[in-house]
C-alpha positions in Angstrom: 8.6 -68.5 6.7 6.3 -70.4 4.6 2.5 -68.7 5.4 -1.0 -70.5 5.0 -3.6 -69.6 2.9 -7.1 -70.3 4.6 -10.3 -70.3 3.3 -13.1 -69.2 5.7 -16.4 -70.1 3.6 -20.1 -69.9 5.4 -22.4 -72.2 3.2 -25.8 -73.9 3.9 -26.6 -77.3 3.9 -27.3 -77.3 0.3 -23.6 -76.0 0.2 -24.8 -72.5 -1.3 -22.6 -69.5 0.0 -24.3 -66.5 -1.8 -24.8 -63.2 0.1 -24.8 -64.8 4.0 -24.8 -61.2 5.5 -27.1 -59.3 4.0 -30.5 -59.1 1.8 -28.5 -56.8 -0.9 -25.0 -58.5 -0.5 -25.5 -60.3 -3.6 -28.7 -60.5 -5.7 -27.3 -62.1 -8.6 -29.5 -64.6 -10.6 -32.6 -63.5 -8.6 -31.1 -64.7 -5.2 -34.0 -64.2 -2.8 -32.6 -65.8 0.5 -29.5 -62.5 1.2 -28.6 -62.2 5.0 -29.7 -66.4 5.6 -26.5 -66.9 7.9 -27.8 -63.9 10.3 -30.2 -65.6 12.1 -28.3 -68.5 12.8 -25.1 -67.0 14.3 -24.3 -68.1 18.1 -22.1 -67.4 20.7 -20.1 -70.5 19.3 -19.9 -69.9 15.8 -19.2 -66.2 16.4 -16.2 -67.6 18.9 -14.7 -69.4 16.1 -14.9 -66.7 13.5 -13.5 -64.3 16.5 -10.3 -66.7 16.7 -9.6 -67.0 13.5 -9.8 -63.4 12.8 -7.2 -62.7 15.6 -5.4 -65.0 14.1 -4.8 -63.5 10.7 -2.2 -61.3 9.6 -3.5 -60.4 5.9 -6.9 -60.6 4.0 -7.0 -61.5 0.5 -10.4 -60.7 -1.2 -12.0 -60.8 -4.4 -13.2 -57.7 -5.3 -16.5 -57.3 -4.9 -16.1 -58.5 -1.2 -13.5 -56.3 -0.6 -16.0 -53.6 -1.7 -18.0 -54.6 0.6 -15.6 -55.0 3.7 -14.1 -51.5 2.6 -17.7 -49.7 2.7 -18.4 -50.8 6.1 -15.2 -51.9 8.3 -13.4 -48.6 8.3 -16.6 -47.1 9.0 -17.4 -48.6 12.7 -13.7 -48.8 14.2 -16.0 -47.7 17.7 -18.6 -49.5 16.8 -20.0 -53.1 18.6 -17.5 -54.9 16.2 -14.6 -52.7 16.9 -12.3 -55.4 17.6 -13.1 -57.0 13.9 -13.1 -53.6 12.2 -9.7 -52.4 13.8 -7.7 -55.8 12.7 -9.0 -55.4 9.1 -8.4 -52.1 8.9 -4.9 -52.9 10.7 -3.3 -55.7 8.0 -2.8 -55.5 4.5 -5.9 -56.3 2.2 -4.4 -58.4 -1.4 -7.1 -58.0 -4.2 -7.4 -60.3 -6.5 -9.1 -58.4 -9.7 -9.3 -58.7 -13.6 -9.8 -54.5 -13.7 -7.6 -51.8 -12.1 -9.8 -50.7 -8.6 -9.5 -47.6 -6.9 -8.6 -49.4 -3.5 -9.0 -46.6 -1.0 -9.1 -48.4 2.2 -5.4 -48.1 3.8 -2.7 -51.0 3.4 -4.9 -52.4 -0.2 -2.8 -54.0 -2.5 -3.9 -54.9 -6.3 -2.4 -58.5 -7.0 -0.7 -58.8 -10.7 -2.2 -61.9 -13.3 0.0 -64.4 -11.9 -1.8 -66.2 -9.0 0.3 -68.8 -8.4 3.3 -66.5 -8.2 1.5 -64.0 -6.5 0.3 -66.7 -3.8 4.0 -68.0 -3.4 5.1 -64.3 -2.5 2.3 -63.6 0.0 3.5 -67.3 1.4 6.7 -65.4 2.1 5.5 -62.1 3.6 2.7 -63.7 6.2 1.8 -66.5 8.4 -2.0 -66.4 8.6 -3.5 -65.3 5.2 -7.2 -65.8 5.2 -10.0 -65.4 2.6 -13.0 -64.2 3.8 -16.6 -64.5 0.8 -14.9 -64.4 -2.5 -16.5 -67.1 -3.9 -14.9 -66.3 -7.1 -11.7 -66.3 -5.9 -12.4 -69.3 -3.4 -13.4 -71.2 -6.5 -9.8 -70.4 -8.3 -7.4 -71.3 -5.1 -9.2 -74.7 -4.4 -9.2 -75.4 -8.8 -5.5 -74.8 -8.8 -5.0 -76.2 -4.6 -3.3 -72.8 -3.6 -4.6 -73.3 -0.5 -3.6 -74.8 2.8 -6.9 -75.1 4.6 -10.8 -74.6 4.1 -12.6 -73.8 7.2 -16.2 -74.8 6.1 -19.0 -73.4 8.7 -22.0 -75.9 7.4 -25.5 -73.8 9.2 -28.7 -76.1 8.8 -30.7 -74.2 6.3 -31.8 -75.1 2.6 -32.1 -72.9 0.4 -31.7 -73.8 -3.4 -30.4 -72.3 -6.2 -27.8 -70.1 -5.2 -23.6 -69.6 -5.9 -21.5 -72.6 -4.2 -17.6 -73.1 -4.1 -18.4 -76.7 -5.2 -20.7 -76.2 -8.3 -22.3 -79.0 -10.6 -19.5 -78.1 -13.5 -16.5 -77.5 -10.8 -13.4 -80.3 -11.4 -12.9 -83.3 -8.5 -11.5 -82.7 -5.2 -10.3 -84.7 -2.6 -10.3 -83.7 0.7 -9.2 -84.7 4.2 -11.0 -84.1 7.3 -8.4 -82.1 9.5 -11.3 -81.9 12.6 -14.9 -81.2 13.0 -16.1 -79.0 15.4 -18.7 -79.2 18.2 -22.0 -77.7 16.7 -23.2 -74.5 17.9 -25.9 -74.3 20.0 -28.4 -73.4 16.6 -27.0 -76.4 14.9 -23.6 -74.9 12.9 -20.7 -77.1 12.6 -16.8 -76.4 11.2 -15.5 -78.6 9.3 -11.7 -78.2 8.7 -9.8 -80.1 5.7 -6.9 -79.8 3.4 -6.4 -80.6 0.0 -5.1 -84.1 -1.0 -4.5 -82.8 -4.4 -5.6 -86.2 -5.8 -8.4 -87.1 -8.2 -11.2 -88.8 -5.7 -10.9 -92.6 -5.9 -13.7 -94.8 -5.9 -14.5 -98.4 -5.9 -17.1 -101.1 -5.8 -19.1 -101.5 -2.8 -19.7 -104.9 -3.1 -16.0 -106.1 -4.2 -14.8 -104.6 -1.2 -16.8 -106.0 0.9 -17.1 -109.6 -0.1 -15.5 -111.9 2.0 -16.3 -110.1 5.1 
């Protein structure tokens, strides 16, 4: 069994992912703009976020999202998002963290240093792996292409400064398009790639198009 790592990553237009669920999520930097995603979840969206989380058969988080999944999913197994809560709280949670956590949710597991190694083993143990936030982390597996797919939800809002898994000092990435979703209803659309694990190529507009 070789598994696949997947990157679930919410981001606005201007491709910032900082604190989408909440006002306090993240305040780093002066964020002002916590909880944007709320307002613009769907039926259609939500569906798609639903399917991939069945899906799934491990969580690996950076730590200060799995602090935050671990203060509220175990905490509404009856709740409206039971079915959510109960499959986290179900499969193992891999931490990826520079200190030593007390990881007190059931089925957490602190990763060692070695990424890559680590990465490889949880290949081995799992089909579905999925991150969930972590930009941090998010940042790491697309640097070093440990991952197998990015599931990018674009939702049409702007709203500046702000943490993004792309940012202005990040290296080149090429990407291919795997599909593009229908957009939801409020105007969200998946985008689905893999790495190329190339440098981008580029050319000359007008060379390339003489002659034709």
């Amino acid at each position: 069994m070789s598994g696949r790592i997947h990157i679930d990553h919410f981001t606005t237009l201007d491709g910032v992912a900082q604190a989408p669920g909440a006002p306090d999520e993240d305040t780093d930097g002066g964020f002002a703009f916590g909880g944007w995603q709320a307002p613009l979840i769907d039926s259609t969206d939500g569906a798609q976020v639903d399917a991939g989380i069945k899906g799934m058969d491990a969580l690996l988080l950076g730590r200060r999202t799995y602090d935050i999944f671990a203060a509220y999913w175990p905490h509404h197994l009856d709740g409206p998002d039971a079915d959510i809560a109960r499959k986290f709280d179900a499969i193992p949670k891999y931490v990826v963290s520079r200190g030593t956590p007390e990881l007190s949710w059931r089925d957490s597991h602190l990763l060692g240093g070695d990424l890559r190694a680590e990465i490889s083993a949880l290949r081995d143990r799992h089909r579905e792996i999925h991150v969930i936030g972590s930009i941090d982390l998010s940042r790491t597996l697309v640097t070093e292409n440990l991952f197998d797919q990015l599931n990018l939800w674009v939702y049409p809002i702007v709203v500046g400064a702000g943490k993004r898994l792309f940012p202005d000092d990040g290296p080149p990435a090429s990407l291919e398009l795997l599909a593009a979703e229908s957009a939801s209803e409020k105007g969200t659309v998946l985008l689905r790639y893999r790495s190329k694990g190339s440098i981008p190529s580029t050319g000359d507009m007008g060379v390339e198009n003489r002659g034709s």
